[in-house]
MARKE-83964 format. One record per residue (C-alpha): residue number from 1; chain; residue in one letter; x, y, z. Coordinates in steps of 0.05 Angstrom, whole numbers. Last residue first. Layout:
<atoms>
{atom NUM "A" "A" {X Y Z}}
...
</atoms>
This chain:
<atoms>
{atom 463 "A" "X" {-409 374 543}}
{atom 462 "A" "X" {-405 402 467}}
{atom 461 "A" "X" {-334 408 443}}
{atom 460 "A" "X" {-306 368 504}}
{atom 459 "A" "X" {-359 320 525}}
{atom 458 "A" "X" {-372 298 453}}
{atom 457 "A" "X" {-301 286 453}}
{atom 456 "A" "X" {-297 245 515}}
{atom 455 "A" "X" {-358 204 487}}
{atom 454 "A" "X" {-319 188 424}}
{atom 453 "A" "X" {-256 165 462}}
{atom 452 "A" "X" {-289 116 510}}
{atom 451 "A" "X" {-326 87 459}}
{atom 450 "A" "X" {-252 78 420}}
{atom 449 "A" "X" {-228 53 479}}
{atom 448 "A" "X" {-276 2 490}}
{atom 447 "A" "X" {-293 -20 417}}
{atom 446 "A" "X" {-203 -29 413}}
{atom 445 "A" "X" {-201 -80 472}}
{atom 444 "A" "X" {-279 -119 448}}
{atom 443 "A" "X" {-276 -132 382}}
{atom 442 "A" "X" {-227 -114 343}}
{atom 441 "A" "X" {-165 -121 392}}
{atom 440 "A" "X" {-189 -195 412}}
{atom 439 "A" "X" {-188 -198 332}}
{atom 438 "A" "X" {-121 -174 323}}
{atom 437 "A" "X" {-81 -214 386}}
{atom 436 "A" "X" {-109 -274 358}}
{atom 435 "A" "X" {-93 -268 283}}
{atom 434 "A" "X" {-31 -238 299}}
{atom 433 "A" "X" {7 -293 257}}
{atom 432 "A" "X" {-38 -293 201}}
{atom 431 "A" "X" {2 -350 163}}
{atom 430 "A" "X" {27 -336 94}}
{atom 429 "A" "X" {6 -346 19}}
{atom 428 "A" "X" {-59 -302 27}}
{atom 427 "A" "X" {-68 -300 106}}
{atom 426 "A" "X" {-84 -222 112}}
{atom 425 "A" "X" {-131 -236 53}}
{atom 424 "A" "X" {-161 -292 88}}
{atom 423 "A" "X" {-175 -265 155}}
{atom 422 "A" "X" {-210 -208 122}}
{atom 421 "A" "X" {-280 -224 139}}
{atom 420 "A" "X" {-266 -267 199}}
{atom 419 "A" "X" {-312 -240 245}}
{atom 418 "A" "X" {-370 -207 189}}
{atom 417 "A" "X" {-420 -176 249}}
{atom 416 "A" "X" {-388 -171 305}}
{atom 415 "A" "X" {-314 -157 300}}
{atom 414 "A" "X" {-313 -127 225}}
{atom 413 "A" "X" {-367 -89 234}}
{atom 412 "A" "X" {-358 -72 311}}
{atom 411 "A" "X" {-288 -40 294}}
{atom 410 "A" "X" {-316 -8 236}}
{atom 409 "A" "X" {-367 31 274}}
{atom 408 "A" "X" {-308 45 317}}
{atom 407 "A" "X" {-273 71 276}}
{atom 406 "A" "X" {-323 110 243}}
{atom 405 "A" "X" {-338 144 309}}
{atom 404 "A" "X" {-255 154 322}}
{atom 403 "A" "X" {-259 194 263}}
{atom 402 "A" "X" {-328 224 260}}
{atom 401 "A" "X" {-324 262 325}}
{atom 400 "A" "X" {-262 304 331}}
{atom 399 "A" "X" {-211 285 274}}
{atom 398 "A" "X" {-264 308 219}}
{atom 397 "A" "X" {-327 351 256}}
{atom 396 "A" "X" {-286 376 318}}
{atom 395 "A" "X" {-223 395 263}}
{atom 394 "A" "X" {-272 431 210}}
{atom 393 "A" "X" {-302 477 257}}
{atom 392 "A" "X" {-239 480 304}}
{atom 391 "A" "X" {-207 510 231}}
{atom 390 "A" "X" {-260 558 229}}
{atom 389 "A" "X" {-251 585 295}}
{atom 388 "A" "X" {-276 587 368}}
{atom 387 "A" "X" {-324 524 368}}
{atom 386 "A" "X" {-387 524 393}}
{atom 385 "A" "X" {-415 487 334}}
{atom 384 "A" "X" {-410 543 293}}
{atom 383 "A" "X" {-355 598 286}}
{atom 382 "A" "X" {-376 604 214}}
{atom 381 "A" "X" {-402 692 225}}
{atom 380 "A" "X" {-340 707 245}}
{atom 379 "A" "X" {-301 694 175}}
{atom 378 "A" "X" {-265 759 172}}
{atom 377 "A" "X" {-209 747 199}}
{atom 376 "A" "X" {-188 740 280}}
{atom 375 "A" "X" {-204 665 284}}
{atom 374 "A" "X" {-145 626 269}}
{atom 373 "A" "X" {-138 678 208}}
{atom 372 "A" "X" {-213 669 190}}
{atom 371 "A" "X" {-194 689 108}}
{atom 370 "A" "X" {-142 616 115}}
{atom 369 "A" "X" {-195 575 143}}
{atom 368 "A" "X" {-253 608 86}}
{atom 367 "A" "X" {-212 600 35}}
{atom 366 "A" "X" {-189 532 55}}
{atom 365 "A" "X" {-257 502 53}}
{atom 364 "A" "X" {-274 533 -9}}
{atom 363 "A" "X" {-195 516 -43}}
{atom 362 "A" "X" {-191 443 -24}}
{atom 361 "A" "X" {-271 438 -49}}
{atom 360 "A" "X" {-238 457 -114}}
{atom 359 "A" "X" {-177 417 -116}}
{atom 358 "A" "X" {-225 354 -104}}
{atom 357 "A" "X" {-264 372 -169}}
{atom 356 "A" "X" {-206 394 -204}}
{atom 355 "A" "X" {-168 314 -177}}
{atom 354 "A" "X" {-234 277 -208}}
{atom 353 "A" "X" {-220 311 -279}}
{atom 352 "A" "X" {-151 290 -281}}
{atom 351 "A" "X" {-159 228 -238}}
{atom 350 "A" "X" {-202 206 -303}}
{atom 349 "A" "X" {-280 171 -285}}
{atom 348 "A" "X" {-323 159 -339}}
{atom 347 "A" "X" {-380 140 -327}}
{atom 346 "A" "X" {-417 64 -319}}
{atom 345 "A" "X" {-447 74 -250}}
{atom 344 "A" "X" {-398 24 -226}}
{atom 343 "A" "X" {-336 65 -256}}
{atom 342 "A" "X" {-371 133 -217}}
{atom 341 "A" "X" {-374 117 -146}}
{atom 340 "A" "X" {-311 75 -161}}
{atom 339 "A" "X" {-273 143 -184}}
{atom 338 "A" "X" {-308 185 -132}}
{atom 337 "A" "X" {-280 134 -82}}
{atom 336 "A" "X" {-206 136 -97}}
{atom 335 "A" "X" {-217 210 -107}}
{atom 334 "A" "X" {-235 224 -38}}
{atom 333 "A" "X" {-177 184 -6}}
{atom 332 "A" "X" {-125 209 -56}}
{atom 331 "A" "X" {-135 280 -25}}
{atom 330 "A" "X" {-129 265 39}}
{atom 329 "A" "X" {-62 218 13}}
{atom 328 "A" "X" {-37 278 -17}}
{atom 327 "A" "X" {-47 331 40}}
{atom 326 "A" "X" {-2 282 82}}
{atom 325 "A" "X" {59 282 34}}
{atom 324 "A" "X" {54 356 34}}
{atom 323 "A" "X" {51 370 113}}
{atom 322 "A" "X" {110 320 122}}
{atom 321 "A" "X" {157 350 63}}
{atom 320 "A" "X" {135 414 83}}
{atom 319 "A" "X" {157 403 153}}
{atom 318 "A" "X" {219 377 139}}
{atom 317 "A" "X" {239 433 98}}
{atom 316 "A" "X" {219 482 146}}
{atom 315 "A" "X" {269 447 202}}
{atom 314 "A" "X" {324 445 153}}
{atom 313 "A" "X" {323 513 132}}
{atom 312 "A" "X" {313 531 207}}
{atom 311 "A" "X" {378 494 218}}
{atom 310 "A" "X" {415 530 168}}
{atom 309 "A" "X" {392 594 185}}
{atom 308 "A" "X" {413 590 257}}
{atom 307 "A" "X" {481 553 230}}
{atom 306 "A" "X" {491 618 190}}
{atom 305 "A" "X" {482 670 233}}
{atom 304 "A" "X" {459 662 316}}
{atom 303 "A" "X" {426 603 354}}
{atom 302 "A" "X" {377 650 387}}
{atom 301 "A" "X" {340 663 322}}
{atom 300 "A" "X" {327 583 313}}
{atom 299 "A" "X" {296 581 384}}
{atom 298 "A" "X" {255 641 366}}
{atom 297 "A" "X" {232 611 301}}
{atom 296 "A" "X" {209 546 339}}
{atom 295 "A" "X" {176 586 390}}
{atom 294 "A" "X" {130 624 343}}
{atom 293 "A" "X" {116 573 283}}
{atom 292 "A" "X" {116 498 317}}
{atom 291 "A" "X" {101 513 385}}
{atom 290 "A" "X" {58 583 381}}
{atom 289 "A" "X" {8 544 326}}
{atom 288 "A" "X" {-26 509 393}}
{atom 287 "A" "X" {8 507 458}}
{atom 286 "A" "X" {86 500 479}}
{atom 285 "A" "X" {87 576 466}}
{atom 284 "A" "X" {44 601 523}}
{atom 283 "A" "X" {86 558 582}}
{atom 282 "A" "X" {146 517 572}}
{atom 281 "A" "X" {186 557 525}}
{atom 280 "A" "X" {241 573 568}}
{atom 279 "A" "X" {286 572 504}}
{atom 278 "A" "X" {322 510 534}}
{atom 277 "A" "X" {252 479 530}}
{atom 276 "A" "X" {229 498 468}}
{atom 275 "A" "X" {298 462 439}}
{atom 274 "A" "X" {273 400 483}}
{atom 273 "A" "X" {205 398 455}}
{atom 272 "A" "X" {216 410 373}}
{atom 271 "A" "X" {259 345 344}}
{atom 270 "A" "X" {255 311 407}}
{atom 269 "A" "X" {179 311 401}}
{atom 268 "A" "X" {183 307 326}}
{atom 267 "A" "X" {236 241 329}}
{atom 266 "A" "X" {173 214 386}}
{atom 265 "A" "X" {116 235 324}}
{atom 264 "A" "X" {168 203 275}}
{atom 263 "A" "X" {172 129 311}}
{atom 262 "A" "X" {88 135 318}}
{atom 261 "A" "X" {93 142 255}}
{atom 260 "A" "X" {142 82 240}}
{atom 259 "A" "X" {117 32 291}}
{atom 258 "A" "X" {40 36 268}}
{atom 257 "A" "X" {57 41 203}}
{atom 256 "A" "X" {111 -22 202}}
{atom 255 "A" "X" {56 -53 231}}
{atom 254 "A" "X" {11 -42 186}}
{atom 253 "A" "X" {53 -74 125}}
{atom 252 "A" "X" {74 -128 173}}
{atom 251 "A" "X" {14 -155 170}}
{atom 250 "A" "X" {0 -140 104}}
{atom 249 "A" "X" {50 -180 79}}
{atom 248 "A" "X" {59 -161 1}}
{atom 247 "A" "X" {38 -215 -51}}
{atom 246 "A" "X" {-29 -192 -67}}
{atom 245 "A" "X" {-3 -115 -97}}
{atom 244 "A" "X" {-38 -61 -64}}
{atom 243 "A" "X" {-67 -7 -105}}
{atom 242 "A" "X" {-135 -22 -56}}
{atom 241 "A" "X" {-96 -16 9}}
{atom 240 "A" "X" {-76 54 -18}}
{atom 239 "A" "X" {-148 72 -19}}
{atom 238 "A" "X" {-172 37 47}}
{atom 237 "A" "X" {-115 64 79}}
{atom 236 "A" "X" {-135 141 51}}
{atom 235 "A" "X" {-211 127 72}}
{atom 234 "A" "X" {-205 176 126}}
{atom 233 "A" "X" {-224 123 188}}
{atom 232 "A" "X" {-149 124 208}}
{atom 231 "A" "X" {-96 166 178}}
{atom 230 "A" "X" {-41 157 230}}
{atom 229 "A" "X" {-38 223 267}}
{atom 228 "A" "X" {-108 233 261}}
{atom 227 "A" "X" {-132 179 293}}
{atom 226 "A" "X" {-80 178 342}}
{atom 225 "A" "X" {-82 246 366}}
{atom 224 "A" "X" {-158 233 373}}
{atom 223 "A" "X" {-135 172 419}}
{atom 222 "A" "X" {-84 217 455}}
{atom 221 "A" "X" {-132 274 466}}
{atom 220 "A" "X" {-187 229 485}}
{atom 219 "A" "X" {-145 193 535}}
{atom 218 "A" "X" {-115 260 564}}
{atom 217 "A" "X" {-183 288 579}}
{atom 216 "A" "X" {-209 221 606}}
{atom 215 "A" "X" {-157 205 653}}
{atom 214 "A" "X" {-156 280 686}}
{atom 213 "A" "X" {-228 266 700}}
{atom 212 "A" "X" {-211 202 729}}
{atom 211 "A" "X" {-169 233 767}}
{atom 210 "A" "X" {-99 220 793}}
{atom 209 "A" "X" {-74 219 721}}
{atom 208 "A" "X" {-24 273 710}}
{atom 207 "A" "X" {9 249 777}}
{atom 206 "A" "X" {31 190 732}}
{atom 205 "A" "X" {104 212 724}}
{atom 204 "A" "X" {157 157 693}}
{atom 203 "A" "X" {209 214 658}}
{atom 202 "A" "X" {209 208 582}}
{atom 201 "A" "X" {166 262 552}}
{atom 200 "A" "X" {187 319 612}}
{atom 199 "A" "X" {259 293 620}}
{atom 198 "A" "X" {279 307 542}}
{atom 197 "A" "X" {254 378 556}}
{atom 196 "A" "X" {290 389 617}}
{atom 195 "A" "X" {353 359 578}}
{atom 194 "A" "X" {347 415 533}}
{atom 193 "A" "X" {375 470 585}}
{atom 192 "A" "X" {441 478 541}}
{atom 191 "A" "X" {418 457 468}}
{atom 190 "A" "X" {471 406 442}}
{atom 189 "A" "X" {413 359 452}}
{atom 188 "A" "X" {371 400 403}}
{atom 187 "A" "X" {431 394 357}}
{atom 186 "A" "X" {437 317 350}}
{atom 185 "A" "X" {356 309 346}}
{atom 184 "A" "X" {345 363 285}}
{atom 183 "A" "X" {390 318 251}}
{atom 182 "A" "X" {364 257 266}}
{atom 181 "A" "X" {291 297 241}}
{atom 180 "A" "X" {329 309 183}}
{atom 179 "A" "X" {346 243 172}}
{atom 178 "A" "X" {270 227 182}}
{atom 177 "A" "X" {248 278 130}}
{atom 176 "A" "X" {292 246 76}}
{atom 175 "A" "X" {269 178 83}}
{atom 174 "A" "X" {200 206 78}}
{atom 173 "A" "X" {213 251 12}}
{atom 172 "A" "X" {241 205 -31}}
{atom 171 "A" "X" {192 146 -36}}
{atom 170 "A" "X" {136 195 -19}}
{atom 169 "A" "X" {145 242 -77}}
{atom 168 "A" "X" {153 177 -126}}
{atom 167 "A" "X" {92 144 -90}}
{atom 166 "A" "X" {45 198 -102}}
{atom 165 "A" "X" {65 217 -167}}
{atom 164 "A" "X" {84 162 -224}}
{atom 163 "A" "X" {54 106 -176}}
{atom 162 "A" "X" {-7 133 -151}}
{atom 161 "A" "X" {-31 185 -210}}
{atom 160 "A" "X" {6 254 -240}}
{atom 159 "A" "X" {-59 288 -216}}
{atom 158 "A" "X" {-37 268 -141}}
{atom 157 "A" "X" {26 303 -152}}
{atom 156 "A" "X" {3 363 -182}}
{atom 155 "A" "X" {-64 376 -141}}
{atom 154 "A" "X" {-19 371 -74}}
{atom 153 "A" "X" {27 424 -106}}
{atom 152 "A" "X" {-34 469 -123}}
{atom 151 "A" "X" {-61 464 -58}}
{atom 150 "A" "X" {7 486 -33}}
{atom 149 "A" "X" {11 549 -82}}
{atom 148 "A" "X" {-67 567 -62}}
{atom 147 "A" "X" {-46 568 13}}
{atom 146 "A" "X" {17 611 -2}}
{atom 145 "A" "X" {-32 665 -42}}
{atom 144 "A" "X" {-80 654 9}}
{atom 143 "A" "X" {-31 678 69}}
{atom 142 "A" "X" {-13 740 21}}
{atom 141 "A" "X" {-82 762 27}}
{atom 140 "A" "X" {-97 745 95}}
{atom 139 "A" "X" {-36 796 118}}
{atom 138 "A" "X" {-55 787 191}}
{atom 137 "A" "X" {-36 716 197}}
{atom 136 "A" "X" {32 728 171}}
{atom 135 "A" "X" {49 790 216}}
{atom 134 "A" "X" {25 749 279}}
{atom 133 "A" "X" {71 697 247}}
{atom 132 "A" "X" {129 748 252}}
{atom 131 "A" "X" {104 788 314}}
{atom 130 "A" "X" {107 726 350}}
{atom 129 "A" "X" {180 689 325}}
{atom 128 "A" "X" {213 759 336}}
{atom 127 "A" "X" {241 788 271}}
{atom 126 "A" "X" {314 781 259}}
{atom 125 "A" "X" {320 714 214}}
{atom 124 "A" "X" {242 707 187}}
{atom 123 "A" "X" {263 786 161}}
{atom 122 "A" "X" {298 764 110}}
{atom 121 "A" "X" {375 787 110}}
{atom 120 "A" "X" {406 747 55}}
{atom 119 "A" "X" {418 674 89}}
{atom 118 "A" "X" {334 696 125}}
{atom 117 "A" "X" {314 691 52}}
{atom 116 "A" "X" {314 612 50}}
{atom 115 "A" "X" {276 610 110}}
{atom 114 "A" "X" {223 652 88}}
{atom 113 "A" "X" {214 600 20}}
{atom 112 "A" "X" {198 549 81}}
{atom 111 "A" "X" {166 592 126}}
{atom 110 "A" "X" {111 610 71}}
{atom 109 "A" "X" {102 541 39}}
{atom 108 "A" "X" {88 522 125}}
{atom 107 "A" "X" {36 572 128}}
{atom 106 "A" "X" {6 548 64}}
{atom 105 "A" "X" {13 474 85}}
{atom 104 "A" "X" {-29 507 149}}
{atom 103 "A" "X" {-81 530 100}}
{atom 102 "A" "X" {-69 464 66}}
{atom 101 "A" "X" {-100 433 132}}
{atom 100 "A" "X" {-159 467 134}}
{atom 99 "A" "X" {-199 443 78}}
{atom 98 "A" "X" {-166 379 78}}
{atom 97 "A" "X" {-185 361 143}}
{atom 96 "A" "X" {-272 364 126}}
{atom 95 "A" "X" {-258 337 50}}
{atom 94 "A" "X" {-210 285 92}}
{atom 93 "A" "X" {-279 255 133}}
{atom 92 "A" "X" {-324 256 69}}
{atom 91 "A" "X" {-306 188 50}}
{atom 90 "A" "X" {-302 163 117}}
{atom 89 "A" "X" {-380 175 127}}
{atom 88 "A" "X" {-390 151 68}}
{atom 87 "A" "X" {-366 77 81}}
{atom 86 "A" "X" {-388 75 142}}
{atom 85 "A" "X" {-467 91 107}}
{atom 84 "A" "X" {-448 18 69}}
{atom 83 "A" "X" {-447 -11 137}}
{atom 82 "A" "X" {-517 -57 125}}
{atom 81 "A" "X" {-490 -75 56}}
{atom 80 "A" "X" {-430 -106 88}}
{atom 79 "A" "X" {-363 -126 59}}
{atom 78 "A" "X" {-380 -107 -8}}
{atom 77 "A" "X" {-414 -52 14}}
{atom 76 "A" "X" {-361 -28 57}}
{atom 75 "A" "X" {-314 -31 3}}
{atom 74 "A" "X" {-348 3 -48}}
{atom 73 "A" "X" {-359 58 -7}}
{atom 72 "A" "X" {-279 64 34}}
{atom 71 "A" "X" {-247 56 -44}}
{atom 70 "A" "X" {-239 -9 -81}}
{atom 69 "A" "X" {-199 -77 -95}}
{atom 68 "A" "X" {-238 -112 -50}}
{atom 67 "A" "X" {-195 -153 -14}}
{atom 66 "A" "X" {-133 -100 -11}}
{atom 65 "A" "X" {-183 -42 6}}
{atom 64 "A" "X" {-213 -90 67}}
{atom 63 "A" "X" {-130 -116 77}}
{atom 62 "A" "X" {-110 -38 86}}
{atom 61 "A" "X" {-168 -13 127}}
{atom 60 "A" "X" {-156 -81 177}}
{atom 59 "A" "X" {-98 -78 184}}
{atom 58 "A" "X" {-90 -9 196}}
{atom 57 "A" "X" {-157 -7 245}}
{atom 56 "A" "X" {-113 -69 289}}
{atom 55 "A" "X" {-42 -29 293}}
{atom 54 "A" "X" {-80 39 313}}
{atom 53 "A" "X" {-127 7 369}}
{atom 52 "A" "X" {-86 -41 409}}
{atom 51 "A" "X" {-21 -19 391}}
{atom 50 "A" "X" {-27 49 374}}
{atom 49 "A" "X" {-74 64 439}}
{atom 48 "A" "X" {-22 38 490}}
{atom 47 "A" "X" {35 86 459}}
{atom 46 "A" "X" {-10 145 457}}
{atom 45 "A" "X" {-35 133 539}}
{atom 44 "A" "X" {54 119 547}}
{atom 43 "A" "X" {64 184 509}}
{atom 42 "A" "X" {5 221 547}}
{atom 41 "A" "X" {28 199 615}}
{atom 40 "A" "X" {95 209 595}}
{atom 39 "A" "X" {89 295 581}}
{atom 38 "A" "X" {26 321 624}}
{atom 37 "A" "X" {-25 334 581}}
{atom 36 "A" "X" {-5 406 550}}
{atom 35 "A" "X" {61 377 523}}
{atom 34 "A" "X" {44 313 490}}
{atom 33 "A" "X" {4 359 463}}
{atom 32 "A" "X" {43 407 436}}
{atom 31 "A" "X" {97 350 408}}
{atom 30 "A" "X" {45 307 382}}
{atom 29 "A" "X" {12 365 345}}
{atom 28 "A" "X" {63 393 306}}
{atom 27 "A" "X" {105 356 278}}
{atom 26 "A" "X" {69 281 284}}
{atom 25 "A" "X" {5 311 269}}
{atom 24 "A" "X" {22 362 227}}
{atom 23 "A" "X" {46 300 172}}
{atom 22 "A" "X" {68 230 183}}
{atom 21 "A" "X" {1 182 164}}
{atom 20 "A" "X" {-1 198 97}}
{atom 19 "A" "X" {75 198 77}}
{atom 18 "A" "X" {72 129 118}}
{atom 17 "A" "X" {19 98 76}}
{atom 16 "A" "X" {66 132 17}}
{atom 15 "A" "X" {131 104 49}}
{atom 14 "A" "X" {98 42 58}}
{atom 13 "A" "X" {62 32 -14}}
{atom 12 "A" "X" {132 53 -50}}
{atom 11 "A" "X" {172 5 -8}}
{atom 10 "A" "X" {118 -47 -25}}
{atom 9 "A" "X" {134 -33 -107}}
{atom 8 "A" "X" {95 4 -169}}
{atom 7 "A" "X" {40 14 -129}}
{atom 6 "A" "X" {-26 18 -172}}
{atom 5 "A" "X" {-68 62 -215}}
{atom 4 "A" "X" {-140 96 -201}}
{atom 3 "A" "X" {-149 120 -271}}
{atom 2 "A" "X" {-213 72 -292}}
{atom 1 "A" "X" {-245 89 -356}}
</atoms>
């Protein structure tokens, strides 16, 4: 028996592609490190990559799941036998970001039921941003109890299947989080000292890249930024591509992804820069967790009472909403392929039983990022790979090397070896209007970058 489902409408597929691509990396790390590599260059390097990277993979992911009808495996062996391996390499790319990133949905579960008891006198509304998160990170027991609530969340909405769950969350929840990103917007410019911060993403400066070192290092952060950031190479747009109905235009599908999360991670960086900004939070705090839990909670505390709280409320909200609707399409990418794994071997395959086993590994991997406490736990002994943490463990492995590998793996697949591939699926009852521009992109613009990208990163975790 097959559970995988379908979209129930296009607006449901977007705002759930979207869901999945809008998430910690538009919130939180978009804004930080847009902020530690030198403001525009990094926006303009980000911008560059989306279009002639980002926009091509989405097509591409979306009209291979479309044309086959299955998950990343099954896909790339229908497409080519010889990139079946591809195929499972993507697969296991979200069980790698999923097992830290609902430690972080924990964090966020926390701040968001925090928030609502700073109105009666919680502590989130007196106690400095620092020593509250510090206080949070050191209290491993409570932080699992939060992480297991938000795994349990994910589990719930992805159990209830793609159009009764994960599209009815997402069909809500994004609109929502954008107009409280708007919001978020209108009083960060209110903000006295904010316009410094709205100066540093948008002000022409290209001193950042004299070097070619300094080239490099903000090149691989913005093209691993993008990876992430958008969902690439995780098997979730081959997956949601694969519920996709055969009238919908996938063309502008992919690019209404590509414009729309890249739209939210700019709405995050004036959502969360400028405010950092007018707190003098240019240094320490515009790195790492600091930005989005420590400096954010100061800039809310310095606003004062009830419109303090209120904002912060907001702010949390948003963040869950983003951080939740991304956990769901990691998750959905795994089971989408367990489920064909198993339908062509003749099993049975229900998204009830396939979601446990998913839950499951959700709960090892984040057991052991949430015990580490961002590397002051008791998980020492897994700082492998020469990284200082768990999380870093599971981030150079997923968004660090096999991301932007995988893309480009596909990239030379579909640009080298099968040209044309999915030329006809993209054209089905319409003309393939970027047909050009897409497969100059595919094989030789996007190859280059993504090369480019992937040797930067084995430079920086292991060079």
């Amino acid at each position: 028996m097959n559970e995988k489902g379908k979209f129930g409408s296009n607006f449901g597929f977007l705002m759930a592609a979207l869901g999945s691509a809008v998430g910690l990396g538009n919130l939180w790390g978009f804004p930080f490190k847009l902020g530690a590599n030198g403001g525009f260059a990094f926006l303009l390097l980000y911008v560059i990559l989306c279009v002639v990277v980002g926009y091509p993979l989405i097509l591409a992911e979306i009209a291979l799941g479309r044309k086959t009808g299955q998950a990343a495996i099954e896909s790339y062996t229908i497409a080519h036998k010889g990139f079946r391996f591809n195929g499972f390499l993507q697969t296991i790319v979200p069980f790698f970001l999923i097992s830290f990133y609902c430690t972080f949905g924990g964090y966020v579960t926390k701040y968001l039921i925090a928030s609502v008891g700073a109105f009666f006198g919680g502590s989130l509304a007196t106690t400095p941003g620092g020593d509250y998160f510090g206080g949070m990170l050191g209290n491993i027991p409570n932080a699992m109890i939060f992480t297991v609530i938000f795994i349990a969340l994910t589990m719930l909405i992805v159990v209830a299947g793609v159009s009764g769950g994960i599209e009815k969350f997402c069909k809500y929840g994004m609109p929502a989080l954008f107009i409280m990103l708007v919001i978020m917007i209108i009083k960060g410019i209110t903000l006295p000292g904010s316009a410094e911060g709205f100066a540093f993403m948008f002000k022409p400066d290209f001193s950042f890249l004299k070097s070619g070192e300094t080239f490099f290092s903000v090149l691989k952060t913005a093209g691993s930024q993008m990876f992430f950031s958008l969902s690439l190479a995780s098997a979730c747009l081959i997956a949601y591509g694969s519920y996709l109905g055969k009238n919908e235009n996938l063309e502008k599908d992919a690019a209404f992804i590509a414009i729309g999360d890249t739209g939210a991670a700019l709405f995050a960086g004036m959502a969360v820069i400028p405010p950092a900004f007018a707190l003098g939070g240019e240094g320490a705090a515009m790195a790492g967790p600091g930005l989005l839990f420590v400096t954010m909670t100061n800039v809310f505390q310095s606003m004062g009472g009830f419109i303090g709280n209120l904002f912060q409320l907001i702010f949390w909200l948003l963040v869950f909403i983003a951080v939740l609707s991304s956990s769901i399409g990691m998750m959905e990418g795994g089971i989408s392929a367990i489920i064909d794994a198993r339908t062509k071997k003749g099993k049975k395959a229900t998204r009830l039983g396939v979601t446990a086993f998913m839950t499951l590994i959700a709960l090892a991997g984040n057991f052991m990022t949430t015990a580490d406490a961002l590397g002051d736990g008791w998980v020492n002994w897994f700082h492998i790979l020469g990284q200082p943490d768990v999380l870093d463990v599971w981030d150079a492995i997923g968004e660090g090397i096999l991301m932007p590998l995988t893309g480009l793996i596909m990239a030379i697949m579909l640009g080298w070896f099968i040209p044309g591939f999915i030329d006809d699926e993209v054209a089905l009852g319409r003309e393939f209007k970027s047909k050009k521009f897409f497969h100059f992109c595919i094989k030789f613009v996007g190859p280059i970058f993504m090369l480019m990208i992937v040797i930067a990163q084995f430079k920086s975790f292991w060079g």
